[in-house]
C-alpha positions as CSV (number, residue, x, y, z in Angstrom):
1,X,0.0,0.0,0.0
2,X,3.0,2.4,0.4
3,X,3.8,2.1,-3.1
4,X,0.7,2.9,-3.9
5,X,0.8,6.6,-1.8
6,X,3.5,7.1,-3.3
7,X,2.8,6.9,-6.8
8,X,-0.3,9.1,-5.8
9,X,1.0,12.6,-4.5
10,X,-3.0,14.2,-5.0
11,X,-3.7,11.9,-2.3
12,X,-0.7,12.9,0.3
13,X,-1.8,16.3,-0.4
14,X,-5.2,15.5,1.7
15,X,-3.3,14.7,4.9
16,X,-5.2,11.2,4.7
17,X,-2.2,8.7,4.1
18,X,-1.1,9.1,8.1
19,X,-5.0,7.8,8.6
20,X,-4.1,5.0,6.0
21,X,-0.9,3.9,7.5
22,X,-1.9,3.1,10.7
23,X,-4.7,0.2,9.6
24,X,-2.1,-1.2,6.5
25,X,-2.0,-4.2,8.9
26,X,-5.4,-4.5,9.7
27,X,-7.8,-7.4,9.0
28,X,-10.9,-7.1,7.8
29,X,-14.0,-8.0,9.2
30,X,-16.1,-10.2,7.2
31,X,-18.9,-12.1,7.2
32,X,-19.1,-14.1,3.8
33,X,-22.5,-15.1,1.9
34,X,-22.5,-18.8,2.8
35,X,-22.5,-17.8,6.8
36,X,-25.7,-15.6,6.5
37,X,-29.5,-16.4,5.3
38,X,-29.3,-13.7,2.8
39,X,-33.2,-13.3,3.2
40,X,-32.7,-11.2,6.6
41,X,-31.1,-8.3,4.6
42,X,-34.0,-7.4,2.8
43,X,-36.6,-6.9,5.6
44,X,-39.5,-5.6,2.3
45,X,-42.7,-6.0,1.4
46,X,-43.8,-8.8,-0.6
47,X,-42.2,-9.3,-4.2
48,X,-43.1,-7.3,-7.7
49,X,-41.3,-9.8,-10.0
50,X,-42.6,-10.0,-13.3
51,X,-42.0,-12.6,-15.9
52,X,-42.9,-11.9,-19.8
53,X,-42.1,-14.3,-23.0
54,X,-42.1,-11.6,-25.3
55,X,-41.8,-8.1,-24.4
56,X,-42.1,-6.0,-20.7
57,X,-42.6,-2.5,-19.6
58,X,-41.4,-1.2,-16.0
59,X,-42.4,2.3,-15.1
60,X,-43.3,4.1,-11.6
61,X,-47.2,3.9,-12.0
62,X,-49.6,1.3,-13.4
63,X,-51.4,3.4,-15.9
64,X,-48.3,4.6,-17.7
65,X,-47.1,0.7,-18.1
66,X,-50.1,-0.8,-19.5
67,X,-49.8,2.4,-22.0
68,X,-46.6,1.1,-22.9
69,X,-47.3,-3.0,-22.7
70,X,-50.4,-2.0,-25.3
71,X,-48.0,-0.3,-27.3
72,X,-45.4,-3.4,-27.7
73,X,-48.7,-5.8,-27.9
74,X,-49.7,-3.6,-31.4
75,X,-46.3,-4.6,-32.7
76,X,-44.7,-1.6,-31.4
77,X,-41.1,-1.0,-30.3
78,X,-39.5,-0.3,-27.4
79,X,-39.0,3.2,-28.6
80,X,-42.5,3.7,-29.1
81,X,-43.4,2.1,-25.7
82,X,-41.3,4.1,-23.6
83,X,-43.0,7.3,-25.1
84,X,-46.3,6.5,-24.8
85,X,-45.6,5.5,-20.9
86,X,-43.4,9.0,-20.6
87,X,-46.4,10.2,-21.7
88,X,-48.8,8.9,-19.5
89,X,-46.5,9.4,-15.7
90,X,-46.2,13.5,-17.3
91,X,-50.2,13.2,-16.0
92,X,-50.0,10.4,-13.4
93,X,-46.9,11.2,-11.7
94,X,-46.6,15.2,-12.3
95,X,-44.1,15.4,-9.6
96,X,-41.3,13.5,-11.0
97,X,-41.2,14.0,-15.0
98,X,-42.5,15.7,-17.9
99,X,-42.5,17.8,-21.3
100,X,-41.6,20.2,-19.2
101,X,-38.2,19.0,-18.3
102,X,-35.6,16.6,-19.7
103,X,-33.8,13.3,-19.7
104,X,-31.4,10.7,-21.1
105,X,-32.0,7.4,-22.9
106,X,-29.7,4.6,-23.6
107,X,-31.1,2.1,-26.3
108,X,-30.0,-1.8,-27.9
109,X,-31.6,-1.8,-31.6
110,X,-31.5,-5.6,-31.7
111,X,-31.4,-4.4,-36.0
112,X,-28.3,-3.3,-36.1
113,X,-26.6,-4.9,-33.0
114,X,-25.8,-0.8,-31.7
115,X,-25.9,0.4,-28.5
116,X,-26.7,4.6,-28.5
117,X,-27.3,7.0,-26.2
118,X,-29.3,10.3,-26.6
119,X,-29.0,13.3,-24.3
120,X,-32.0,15.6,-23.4
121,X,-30.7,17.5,-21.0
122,X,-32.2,20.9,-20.6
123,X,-30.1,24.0,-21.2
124,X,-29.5,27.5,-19.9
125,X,-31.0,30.5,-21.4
126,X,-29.0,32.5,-23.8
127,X,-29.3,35.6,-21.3
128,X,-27.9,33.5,-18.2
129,X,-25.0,34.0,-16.4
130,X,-23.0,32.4,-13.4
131,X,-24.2,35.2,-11.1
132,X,-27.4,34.0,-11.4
133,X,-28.0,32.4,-8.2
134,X,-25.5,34.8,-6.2
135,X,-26.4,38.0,-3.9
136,X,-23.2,39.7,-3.7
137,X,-20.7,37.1,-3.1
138,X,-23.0,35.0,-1.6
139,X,-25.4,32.2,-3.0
140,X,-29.3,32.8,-2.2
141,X,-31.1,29.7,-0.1
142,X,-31.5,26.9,-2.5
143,X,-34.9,26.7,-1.8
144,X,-35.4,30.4,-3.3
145,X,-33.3,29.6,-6.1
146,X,-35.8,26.2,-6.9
147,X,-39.1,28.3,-6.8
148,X,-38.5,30.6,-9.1
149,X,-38.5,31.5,-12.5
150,X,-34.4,31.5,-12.9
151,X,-34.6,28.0,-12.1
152,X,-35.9,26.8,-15.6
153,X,-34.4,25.5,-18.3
154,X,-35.1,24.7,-21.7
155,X,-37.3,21.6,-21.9
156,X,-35.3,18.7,-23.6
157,X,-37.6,16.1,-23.4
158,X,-39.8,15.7,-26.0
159,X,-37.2,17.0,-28.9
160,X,-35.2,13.7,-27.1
161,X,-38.3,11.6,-28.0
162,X,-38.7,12.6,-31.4
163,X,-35.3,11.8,-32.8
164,X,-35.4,8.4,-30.6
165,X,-38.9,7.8,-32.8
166,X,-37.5,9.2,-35.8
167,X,-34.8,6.5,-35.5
168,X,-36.2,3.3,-33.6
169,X,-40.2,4.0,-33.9
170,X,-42.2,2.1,-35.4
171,X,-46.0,3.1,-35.0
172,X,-47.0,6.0,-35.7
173,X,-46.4,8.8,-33.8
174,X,-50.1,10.2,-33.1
175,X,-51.1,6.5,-31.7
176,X,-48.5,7.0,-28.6
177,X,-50.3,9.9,-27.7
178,X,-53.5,8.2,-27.6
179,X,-53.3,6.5,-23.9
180,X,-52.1,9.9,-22.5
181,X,-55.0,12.0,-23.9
182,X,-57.7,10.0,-23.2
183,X,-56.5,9.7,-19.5
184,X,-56.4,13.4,-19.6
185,X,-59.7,14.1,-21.0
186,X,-61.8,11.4,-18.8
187,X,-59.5,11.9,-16.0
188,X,-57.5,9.2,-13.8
189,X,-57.4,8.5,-9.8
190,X,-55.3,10.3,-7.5
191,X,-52.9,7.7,-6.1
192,X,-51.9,7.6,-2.7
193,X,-48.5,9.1,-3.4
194,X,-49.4,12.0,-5.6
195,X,-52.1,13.0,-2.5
196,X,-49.2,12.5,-0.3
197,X,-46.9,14.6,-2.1
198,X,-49.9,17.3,-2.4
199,X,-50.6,17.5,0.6
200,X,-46.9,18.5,2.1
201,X,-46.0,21.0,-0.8
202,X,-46.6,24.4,0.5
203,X,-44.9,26.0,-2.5
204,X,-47.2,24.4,-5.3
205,X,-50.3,25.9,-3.7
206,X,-48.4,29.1,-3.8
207,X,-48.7,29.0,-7.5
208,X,-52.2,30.3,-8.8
209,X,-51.7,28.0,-12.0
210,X,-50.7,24.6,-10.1
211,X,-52.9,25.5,-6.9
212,X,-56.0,26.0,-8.9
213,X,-55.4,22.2,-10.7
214,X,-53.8,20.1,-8.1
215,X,-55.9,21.7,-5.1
216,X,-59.3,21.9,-3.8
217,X,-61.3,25.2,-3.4
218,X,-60.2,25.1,0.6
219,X,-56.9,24.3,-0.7
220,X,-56.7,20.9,0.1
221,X,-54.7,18.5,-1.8
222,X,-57.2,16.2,-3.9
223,X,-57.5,13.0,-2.2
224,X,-57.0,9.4,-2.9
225,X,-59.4,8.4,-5.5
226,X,-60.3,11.6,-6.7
227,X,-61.0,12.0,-10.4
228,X,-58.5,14.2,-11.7
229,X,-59.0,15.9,-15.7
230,X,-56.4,18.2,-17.4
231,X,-58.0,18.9,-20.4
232,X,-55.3,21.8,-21.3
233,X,-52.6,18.8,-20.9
234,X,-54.8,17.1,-23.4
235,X,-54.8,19.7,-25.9
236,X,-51.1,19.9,-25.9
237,X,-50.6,16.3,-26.5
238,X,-52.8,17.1,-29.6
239,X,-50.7,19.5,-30.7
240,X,-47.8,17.7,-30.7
241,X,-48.9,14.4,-31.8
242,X,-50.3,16.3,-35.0
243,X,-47.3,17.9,-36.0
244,X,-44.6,16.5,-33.7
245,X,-42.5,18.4,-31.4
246,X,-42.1,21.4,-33.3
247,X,-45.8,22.6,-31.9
248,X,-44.0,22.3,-28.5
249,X,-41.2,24.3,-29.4
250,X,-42.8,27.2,-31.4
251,X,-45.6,28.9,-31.5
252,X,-48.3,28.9,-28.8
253,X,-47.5,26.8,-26.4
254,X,-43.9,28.0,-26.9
255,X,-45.1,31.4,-26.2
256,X,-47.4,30.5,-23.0
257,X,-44.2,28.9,-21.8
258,X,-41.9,32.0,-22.1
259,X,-44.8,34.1,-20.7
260,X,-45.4,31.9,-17.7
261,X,-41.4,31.8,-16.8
262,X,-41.4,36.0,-17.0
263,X,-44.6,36.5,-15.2
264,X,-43.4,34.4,-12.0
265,X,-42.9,36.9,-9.0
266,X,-38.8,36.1,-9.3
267,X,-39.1,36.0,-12.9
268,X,-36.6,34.2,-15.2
269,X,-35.0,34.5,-18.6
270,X,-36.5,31.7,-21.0
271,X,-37.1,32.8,-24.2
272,X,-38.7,31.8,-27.4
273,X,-35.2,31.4,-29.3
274,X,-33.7,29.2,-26.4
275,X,-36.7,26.9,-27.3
276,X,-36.6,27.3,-31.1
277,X,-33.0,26.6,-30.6
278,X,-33.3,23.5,-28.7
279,X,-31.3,20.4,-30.3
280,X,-31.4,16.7,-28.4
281,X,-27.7,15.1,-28.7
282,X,-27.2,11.7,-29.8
283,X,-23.6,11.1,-27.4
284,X,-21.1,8.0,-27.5
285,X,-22.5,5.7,-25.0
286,X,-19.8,5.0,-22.0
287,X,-19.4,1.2,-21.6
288,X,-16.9,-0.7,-19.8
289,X,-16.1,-4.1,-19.0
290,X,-16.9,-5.8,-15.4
291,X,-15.8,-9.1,-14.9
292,X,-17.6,-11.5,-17.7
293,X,-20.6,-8.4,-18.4
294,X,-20.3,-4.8,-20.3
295,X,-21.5,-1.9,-18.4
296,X,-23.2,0.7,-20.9
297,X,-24.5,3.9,-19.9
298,X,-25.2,8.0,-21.2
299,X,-22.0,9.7,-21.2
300,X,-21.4,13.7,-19.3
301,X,-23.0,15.8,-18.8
302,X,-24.7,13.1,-16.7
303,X,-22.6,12.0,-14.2
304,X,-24.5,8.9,-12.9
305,X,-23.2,6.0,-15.5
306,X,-19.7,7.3,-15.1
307,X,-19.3,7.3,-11.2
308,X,-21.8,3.7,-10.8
309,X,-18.6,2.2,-13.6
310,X,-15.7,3.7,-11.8
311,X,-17.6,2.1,-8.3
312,X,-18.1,-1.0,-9.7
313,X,-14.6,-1.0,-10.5
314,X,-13.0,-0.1,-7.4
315,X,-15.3,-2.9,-5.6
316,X,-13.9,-5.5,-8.1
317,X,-10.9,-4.9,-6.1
318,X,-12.7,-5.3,-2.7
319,X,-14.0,-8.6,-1.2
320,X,-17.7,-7.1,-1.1
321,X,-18.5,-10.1,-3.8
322,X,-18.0,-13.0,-1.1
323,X,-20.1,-10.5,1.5
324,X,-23.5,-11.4,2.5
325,X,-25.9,-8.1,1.5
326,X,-26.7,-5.9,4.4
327,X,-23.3,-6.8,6.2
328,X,-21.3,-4.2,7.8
329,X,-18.4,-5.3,5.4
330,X,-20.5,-4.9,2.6
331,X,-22.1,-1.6,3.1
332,X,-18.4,-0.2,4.5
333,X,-17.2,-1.2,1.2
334,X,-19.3,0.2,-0.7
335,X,-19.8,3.5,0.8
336,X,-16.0,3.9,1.0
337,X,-16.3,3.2,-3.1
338,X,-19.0,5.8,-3.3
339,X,-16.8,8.1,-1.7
340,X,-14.1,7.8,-3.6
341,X,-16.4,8.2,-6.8
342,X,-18.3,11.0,-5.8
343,X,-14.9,12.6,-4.6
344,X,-14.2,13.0,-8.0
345,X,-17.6,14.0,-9.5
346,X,-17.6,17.1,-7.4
347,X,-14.2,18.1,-9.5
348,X,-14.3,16.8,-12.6
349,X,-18.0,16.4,-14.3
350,X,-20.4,19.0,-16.1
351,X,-21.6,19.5,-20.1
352,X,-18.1,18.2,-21.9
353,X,-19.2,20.5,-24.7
354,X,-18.0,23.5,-22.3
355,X,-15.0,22.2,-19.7
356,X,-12.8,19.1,-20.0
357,X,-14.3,16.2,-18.7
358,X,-11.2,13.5,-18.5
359,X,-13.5,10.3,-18.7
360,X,-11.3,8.1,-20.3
361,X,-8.8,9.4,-17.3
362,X,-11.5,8.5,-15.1
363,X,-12.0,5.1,-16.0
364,X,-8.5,4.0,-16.1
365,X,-8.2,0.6,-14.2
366,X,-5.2,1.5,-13.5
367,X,-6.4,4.6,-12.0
368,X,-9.0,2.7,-10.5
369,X,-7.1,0.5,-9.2
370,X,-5.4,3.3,-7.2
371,X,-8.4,4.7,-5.5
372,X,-9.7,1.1,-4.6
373,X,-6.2,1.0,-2.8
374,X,-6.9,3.7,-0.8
375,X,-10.4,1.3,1.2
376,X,-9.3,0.6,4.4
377,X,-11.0,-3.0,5.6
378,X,-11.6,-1.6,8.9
379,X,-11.4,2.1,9.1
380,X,-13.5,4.8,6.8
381,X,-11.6,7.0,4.9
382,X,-14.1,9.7,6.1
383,X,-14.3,12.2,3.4
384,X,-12.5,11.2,0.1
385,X,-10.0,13.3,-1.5
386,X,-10.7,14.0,-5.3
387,X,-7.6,11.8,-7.4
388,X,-5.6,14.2,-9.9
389,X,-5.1,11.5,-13.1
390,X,-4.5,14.5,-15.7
391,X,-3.1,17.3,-13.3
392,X,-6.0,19.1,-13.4
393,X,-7.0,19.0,-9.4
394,X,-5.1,22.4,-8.9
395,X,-7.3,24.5,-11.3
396,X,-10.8,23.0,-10.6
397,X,-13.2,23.8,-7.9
398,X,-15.7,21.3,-6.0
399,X,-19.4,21.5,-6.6
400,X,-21.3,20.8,-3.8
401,X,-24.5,22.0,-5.1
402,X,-27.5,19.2,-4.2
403,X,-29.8,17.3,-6.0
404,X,-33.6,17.0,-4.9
405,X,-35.3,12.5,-5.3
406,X,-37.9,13.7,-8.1
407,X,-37.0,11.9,-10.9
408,X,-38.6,8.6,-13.2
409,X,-37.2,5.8,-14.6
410,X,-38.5,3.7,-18.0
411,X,-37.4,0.7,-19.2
412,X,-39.0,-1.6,-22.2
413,X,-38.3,-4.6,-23.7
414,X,-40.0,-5.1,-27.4
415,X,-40.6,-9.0,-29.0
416,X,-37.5,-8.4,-31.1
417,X,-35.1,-7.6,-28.7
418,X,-34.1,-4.3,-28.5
419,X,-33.9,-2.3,-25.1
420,X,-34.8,1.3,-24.5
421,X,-33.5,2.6,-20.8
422,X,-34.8,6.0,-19.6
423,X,-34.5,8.3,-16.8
424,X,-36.5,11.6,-17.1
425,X,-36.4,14.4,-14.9
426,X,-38.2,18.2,-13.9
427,X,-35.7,18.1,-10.6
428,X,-37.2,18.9,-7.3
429,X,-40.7,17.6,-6.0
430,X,-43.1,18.9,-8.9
431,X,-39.6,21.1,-10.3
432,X,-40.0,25.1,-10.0
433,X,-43.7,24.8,-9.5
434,X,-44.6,26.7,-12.7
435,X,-48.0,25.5,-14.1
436,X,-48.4,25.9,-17.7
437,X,-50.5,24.3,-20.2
438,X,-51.5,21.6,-17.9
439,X,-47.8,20.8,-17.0
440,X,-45.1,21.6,-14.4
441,X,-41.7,23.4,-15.5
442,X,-38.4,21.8,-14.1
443,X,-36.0,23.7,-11.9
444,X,-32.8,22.3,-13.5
445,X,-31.0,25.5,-13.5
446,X,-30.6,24.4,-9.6
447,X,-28.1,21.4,-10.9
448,X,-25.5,23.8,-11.9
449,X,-23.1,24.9,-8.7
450,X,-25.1,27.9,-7.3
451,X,-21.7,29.9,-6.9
452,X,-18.9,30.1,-9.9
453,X,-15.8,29.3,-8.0
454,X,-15.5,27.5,-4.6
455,X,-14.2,28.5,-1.2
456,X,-10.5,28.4,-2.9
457,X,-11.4,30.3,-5.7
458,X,-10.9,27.8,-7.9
459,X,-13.5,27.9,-11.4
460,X,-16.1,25.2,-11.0
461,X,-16.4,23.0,-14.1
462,X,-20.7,22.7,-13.2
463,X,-20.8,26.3,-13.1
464,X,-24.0,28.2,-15.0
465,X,-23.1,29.1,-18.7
466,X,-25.8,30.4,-21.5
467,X,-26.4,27.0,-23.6
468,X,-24.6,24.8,-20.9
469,X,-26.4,21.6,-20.0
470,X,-26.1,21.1,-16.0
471,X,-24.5,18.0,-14.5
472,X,-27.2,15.4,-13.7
473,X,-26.9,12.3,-11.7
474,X,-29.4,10.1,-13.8
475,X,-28.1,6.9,-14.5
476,X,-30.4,4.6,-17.3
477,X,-27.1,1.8,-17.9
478,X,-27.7,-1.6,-19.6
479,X,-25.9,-4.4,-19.2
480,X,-24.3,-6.3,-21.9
481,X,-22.9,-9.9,-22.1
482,X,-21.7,-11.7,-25.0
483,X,-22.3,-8.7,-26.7
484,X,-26.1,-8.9,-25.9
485,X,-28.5,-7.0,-23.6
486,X,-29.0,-8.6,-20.3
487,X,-30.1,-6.2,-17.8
488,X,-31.8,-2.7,-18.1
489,X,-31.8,-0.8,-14.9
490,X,-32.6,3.0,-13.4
491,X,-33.7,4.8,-10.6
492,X,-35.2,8.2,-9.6
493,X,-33.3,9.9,-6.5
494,X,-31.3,12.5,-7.2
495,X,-27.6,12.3,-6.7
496,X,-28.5,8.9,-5.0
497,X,-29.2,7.6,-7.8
498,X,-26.0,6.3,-8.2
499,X,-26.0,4.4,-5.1
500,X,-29.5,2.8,-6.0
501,X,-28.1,1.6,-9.2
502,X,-24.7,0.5,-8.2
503,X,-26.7,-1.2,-5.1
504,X,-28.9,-3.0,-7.8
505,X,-25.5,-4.2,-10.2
506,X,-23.4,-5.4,-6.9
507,X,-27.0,-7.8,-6.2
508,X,-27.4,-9.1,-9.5
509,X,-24.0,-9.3,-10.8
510,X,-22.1,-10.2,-7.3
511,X,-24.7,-11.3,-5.3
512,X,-26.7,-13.4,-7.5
513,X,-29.6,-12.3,-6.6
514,X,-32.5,-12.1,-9.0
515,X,-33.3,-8.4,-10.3
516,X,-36.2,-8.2,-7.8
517,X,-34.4,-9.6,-4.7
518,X,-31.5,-6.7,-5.3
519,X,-33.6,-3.8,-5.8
520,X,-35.5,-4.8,-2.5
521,X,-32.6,-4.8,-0.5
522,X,-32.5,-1.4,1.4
523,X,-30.5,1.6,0.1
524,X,-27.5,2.3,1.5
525,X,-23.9,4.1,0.9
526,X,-22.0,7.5,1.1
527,X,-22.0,10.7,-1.5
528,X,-18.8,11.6,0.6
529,X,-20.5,12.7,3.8
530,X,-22.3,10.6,5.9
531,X,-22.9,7.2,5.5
532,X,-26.7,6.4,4.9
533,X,-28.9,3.3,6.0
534,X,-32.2,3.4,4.8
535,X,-34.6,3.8,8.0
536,X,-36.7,1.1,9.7
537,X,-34.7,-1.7,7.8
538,X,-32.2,-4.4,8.9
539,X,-29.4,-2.2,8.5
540,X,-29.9,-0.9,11.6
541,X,-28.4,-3.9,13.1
542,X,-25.1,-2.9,11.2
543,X,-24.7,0.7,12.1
544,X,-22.7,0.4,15.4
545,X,-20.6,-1.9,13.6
546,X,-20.2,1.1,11.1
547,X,-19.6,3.4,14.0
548,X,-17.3,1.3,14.9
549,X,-15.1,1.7,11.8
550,X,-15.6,5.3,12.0
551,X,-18.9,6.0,10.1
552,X,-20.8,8.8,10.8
553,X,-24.2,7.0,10.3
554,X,-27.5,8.9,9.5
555,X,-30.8,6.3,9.2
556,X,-32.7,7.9,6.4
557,X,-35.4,7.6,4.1
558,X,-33.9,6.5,1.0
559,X,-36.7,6.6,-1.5
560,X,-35.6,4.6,-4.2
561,X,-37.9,4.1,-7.7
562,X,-35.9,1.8,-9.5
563,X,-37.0,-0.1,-12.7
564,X,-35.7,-2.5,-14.8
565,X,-35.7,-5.8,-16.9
566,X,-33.5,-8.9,-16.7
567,X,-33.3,-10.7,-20.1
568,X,-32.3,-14.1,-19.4
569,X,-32.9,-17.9,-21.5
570,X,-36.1,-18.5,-19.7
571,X,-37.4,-14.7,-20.5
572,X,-37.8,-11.8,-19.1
573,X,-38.3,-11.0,-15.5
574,X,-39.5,-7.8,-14.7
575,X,-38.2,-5.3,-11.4
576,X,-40.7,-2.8,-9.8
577,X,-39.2,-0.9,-6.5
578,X,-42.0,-1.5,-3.7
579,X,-41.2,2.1,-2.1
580,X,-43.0,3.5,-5.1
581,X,-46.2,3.0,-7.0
582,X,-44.5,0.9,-10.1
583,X,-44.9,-1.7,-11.6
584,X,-43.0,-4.3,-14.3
585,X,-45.9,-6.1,-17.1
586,X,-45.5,-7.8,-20.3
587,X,-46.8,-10.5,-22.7
């Protein structure tokens, strides 16, 4: 290990090796998978496995994945099927996702044997600027910056869509619009977790727009089994599914969009050139071999795929394979890997189009192999320093701006094979609360660092810049082996996304565990603070054990929406995360 710190002078720089030196002849504590029922680390409600001979939706609501499964059962795609279901949660699950926001997709077309990966990121107004969120030389309270017109960017979802159906569609586009409008027109049930999430939000009913749709005239949150109708929503699926996403982008909705963003009390910048403007990205997807598998996911400015490969690679290193799930070994491991990670997030990834982003750096085994080094088998490393593999560490600033859990996850699975993964995004709980049209505007303006340089004055590379898309933890990845699809995974969560899908990859690829067994196993690991355990699970049998090894340990609620599909000889089995509302379905 000395060799190691000394062929890693970033890291003597952190004061940390001293820490290091004194456990070098430490041994671990371990308790392997054989010596533990694995069953007592789940501690969940009953299963959602799904199992499907032909093709499979999972999505975060019932409604939107029997729009999709109807979709693949017409002969559609997987394309196809994962807009029509985007469609439907944009009404269903308003909080989470919508045309009003953005995502990124990753995709198999089992035609040509390709993997792709399209980018939908919002982006900053032409008029922004990195003083945006400042007062002085101070940042205002993230919670201002959120509600509030400076915190929307230009929706990227729907232009995202269009050149995914363009190139992988297969119905026509009007039909996928069809479950989504006539859901809107003859209304749906409020479920128990959009009345729950109603009822708490005190800034949605502060918005005439939003109150006056999601609220009662007492300004009470709609309850369960209410019969909700958004007949504007309905007429704006209309629109586009007429004459595609250009009657999104121009003209009036364009217009009511602009209006609505400069007519907020803290009004914002949007205009109707940033969304004429507007361009989706089809990027290089990032893969990168783990053990016998090929781990594929959207490239920056989305740091999620990135970070989960470069964990997954330091735990290779690590014994956490032979660990039973829910150990203390295994979650020690694994947070320390997540700090390590994240570490280097904080430096080093934002829009590539704009700053440097040294992936390939980044994923160096040899890199990798470095950091893993630095995992102590008894002792945290507490917070991880940021690694320096291009000499870049003493010129960029650390972002330490959060992320808000309101996100969605897609995944489908068409009869000929091919694989669409998507994550989709407005940001925080129902994103700057800006009704419009039937739909909620995203705060993603609030993923860039709120302050340009950091408390060395050192330029941050996820600072705010006109056109810039900000740094985004969503993580869709698939899985390859032998060259073939054979799991699709993502998760909702914010920056904790990347724990929820690493989490799921360690269970199915390490643990053996089938797809549903690892995504009920609770949520746990470290964004380079604390070191999380999902409240009122088994884990809390573990945490003086963390203690112990110098965590400091917060039991939290993790909440967790993962989705995804196994493909395997026998067929497909199908993932729904119980802490949410969805569910996997196929034929």
């Amino acid at each position: 290990m000395l060799a190691v710190l000394l062929a890693c002078p970033a890291v003597w720089a952190t004061g940390v090796p001293e820490l290091l030196l004194k456990a070098v002849n430490e041994t671990p504590v371990i308790q392997h998978k054989e010596d533990i029922n694995p069953e007592i680390a789940t501690g969940r409600r009953e299963s959602q496995q799904a199992h499907a001979e032909h093709y499979m939706v999972s999505s975060a609501n019932p409604l939107a994945t029997q729009a999709g499964v109807a979709i693949l059962a017409e002969g559609g795609s997987a394309a196809d099927a994962i807009i029509a279901a985007q469609l439907v949660l944009n009404l269903v699950e308003p909080q989470s996702s919508g045309i009003g926001g953005g995502g990124f997709l990753i995709g198999y077309d089992a035609a040509t044997q390709k993997v792709q990966a399209y980018d939908g990121r919002e982006t900053a107004p032409g008029a922004a600027r990195s003083t945006r969120f400042m007062q002085g030389e101070q940042a205002i309270a993230f919670k201002d910056a959120v509600n509030s017109g400076l915190s929307v960017g230009t929706p990227g979802l729907l232009r995202m869509l269009g050149q995914v159906h363009a190139e992988h569609g297969k119905l026509e586009w009007a039909r996928l619009f069809e479950p989504a409008i006539e859901l809107a027109e003859q209304g749906f049930e409020v479920s128990p977790r959009l009345h729950a999430m109603l009822d708490q939000n005190t800034e949605l009913r502060r918005q005439a727009a939003a109150a006056a749709y999601f609220y009662d005239e007492k300004g009470l949150a709609w309850p369960v089994g209410h019969v909700l109708k958004n007949p504007a929503f309905a007429q704006v699926l209309r629109r586009v599914a007429a004459t595609g996403p250009d009657a999104f982008y121009q003209g009036k909705i364009a217009h009511n969009i602009v209006d609505a963003v400069a007519g907020h009390l803290v009004p914002g910048d949007l205009s109707l050139q940033d969304l004429t403007a507007y361009r989706s990205i089809e990027r290089e997807p990032l893969c990168a071999p783990y053990k016998v598998y090929v781990l594929c996911g959207v490239p920056p400015p989305s740091s999620g795929p990135l970070s989960i490969i470069q964990m997954m690679t330091i735990l290779s290193y690590t014994p956490i394979a032979d660990l039973v799930p829910g150990s203390a070994g295994a979650v020690h491991y694994f947070s320390e890997a997540g700090r390590l990670a994240f570490a280097d997030r904080a430096v080093y990834l934002a829009d590539p189009d704009f700053v440097e982003v040294p992936v390939k750096a980044l994923l160096d085994p040899q890199y990798l192999r470095l950091r893993a080094d630095l995992i102590m088998p008894r002792r945290t490393i507490g917070q991880a320093p940021p690694g320096d593999p291009i000499g870049m560490l003493a010129v960029r600033g650390e972002d330490v701006s959060p992320e808000l859990p309101s996100t969605t996850h897609i995944v489908a699975v068409d009869s000929e094979g091919s694989v669409m993964s998507m994550t989709s995004s407005i940001e925080s709980a129902f994103g700057s609360k800006i009704f419009v049209d039937g739909f909620l505007l995203n705060n993603q303006l609030t993923d860039f660092s709120l302050s340009d340089v950091d408390a060395q004055n050192r330029p941050v590379a996820n600072r705010l810049e006109p056109g810039k898309r900000p740094r985004s933890s969503m993580s869709p990845m698939l899985v390859l082996k032998d060259g073939k699809p054979y799991m699709a995974i993502g998760s909702p969560g914010g920056a904790s996304i990347i724990n929820f899908v690493a989490k799921v990859l360690v269970g199915v690829l390490d643990w053996d565990l089938s797809l549903q067994e690892a995504i009920d196993l609770p949520n746990f690991g470290s964004r380079n603070y604390a070191t999380d355990l999902e409240k009122g699970t088994v884990l809390r049998d573990v945490a003086d054990d963390l203690r112990a090894m110098g965590h400091e340990v917060r039991e939290v609620d993790f909440p967790s929406g993962l989705q995804g599909i196994r493909l395997t000889p026998d067929g497909l089995e199908g993932g729904a995360d119980p802490r949410r509302e969805g569910v996997a379905a196929g034929g």
